[in-house]
C-alpha positions as CSV (number, residue, x, y, z in Angstrom):
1,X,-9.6,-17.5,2.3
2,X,-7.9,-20.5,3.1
3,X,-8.9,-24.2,4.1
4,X,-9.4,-25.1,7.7
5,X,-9.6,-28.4,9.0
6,X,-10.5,-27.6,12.4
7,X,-13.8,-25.4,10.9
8,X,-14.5,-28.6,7.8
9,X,-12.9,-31.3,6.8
10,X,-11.5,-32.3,3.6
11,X,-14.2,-34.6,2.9
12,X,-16.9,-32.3,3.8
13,X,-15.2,-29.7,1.6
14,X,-14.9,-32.3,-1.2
15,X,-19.1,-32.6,-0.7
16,X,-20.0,-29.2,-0.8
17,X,-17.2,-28.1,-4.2
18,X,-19.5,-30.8,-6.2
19,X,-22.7,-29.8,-4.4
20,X,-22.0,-26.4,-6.1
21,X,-20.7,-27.0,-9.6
22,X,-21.4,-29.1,-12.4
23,X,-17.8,-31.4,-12.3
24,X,-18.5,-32.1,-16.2
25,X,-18.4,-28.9,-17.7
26,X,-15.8,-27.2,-19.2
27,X,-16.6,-23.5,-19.6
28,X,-14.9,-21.4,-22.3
29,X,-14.4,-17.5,-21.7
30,X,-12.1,-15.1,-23.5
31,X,-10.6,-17.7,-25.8
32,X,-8.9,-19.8,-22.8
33,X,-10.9,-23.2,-21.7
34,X,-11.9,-23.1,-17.6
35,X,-12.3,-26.4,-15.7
36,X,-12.7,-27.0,-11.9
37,X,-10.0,-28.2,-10.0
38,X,-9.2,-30.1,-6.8
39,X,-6.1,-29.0,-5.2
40,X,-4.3,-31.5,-2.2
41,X,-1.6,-31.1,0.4
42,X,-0.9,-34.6,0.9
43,X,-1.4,-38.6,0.0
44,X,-5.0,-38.6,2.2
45,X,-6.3,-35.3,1.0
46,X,-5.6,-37.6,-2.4
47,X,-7.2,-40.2,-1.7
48,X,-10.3,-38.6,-0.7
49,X,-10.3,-37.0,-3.6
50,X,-9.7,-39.5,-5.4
51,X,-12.5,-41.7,-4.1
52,X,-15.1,-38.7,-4.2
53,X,-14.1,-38.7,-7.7
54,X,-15.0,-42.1,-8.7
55,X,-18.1,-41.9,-7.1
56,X,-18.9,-38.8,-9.0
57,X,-18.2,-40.5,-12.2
58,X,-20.1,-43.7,-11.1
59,X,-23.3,-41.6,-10.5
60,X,-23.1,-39.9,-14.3
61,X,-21.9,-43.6,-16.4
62,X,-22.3,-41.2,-19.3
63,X,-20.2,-37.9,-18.8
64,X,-16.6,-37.3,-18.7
65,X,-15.5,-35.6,-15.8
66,X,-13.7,-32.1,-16.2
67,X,-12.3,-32.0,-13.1
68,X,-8.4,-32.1,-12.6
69,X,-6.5,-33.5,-9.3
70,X,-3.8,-31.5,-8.7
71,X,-1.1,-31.3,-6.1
72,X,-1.3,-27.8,-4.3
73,X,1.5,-25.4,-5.4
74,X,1.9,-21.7,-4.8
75,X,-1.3,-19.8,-6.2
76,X,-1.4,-16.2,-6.9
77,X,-3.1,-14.0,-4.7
78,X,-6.4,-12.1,-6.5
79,X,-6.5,-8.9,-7.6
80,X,-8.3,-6.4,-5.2
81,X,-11.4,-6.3,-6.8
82,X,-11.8,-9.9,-7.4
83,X,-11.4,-10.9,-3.8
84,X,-14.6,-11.5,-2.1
85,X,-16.3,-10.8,-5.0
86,X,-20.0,-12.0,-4.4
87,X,-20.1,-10.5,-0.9
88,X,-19.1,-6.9,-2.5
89,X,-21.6,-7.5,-6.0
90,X,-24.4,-9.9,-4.5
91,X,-26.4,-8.0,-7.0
92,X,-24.1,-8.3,-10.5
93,X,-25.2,-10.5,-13.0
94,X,-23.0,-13.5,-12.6
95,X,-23.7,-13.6,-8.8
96,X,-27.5,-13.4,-9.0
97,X,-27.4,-16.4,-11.9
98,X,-24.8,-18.4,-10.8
99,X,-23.2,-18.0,-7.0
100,X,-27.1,-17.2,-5.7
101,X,-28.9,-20.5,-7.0
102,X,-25.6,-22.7,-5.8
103,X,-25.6,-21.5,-2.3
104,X,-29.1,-22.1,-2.2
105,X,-29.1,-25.3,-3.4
106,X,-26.1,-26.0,-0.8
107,X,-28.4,-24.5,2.2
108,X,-30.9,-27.0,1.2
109,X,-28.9,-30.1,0.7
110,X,-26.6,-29.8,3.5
111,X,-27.3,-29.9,7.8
């Protein structure tokens, strides 16, 4: 799935990815260290993200955010079975603990 402007913009996307994820965290899974990322195509994408950032980091004063500001380059396509993975396993573990109570939550806080 990629971004589309003309369906969300940037900003709105930029609302919704910390809506749905704690920005803080750093997870750690089979040895390697996972943090979020925000991925841009150019200087404005950047500076939204940018800004979105700070304000983030204004409302927790105590935490040190995790996220990294990257600028896009080439990703890897998925493997097969780890391509729309919650809407094939809504019922696996990780989806009913973590991906169900997020898009709930983002039902709730946005229009």
């Amino acid at each position: 799935m990629w971004f589309d402007p003309t369906v969300v913009t940037y900003n709105e996307l930029l609302k919704v990815f910390f809506a749905v994820h704690n920005p803080f965290e750093i997870k750690i899974g089979h040895s390697l260290k996972y943090r979020s990322i925000i991925l841009y195509h150019n200087e404005t994408q950047k500076e939204e993200a940018e800004k979105e950032i700070a304000f983030q980091k204004e409302l927790s004063k105590t935490e040190t955010l995790t996220t990294e500001l990257k600028k896009f380059t080439l990703l890897h396509e998925a493997k097969e079975e780890n391509q729309n993975f919650y809407e094939k396993n809504p019922t696996n573990t990780y989806c009913e603990l973590n991906i169900r109570p997020k898009l709930l939550k983002l039902s709730k806080d946005l229009p």
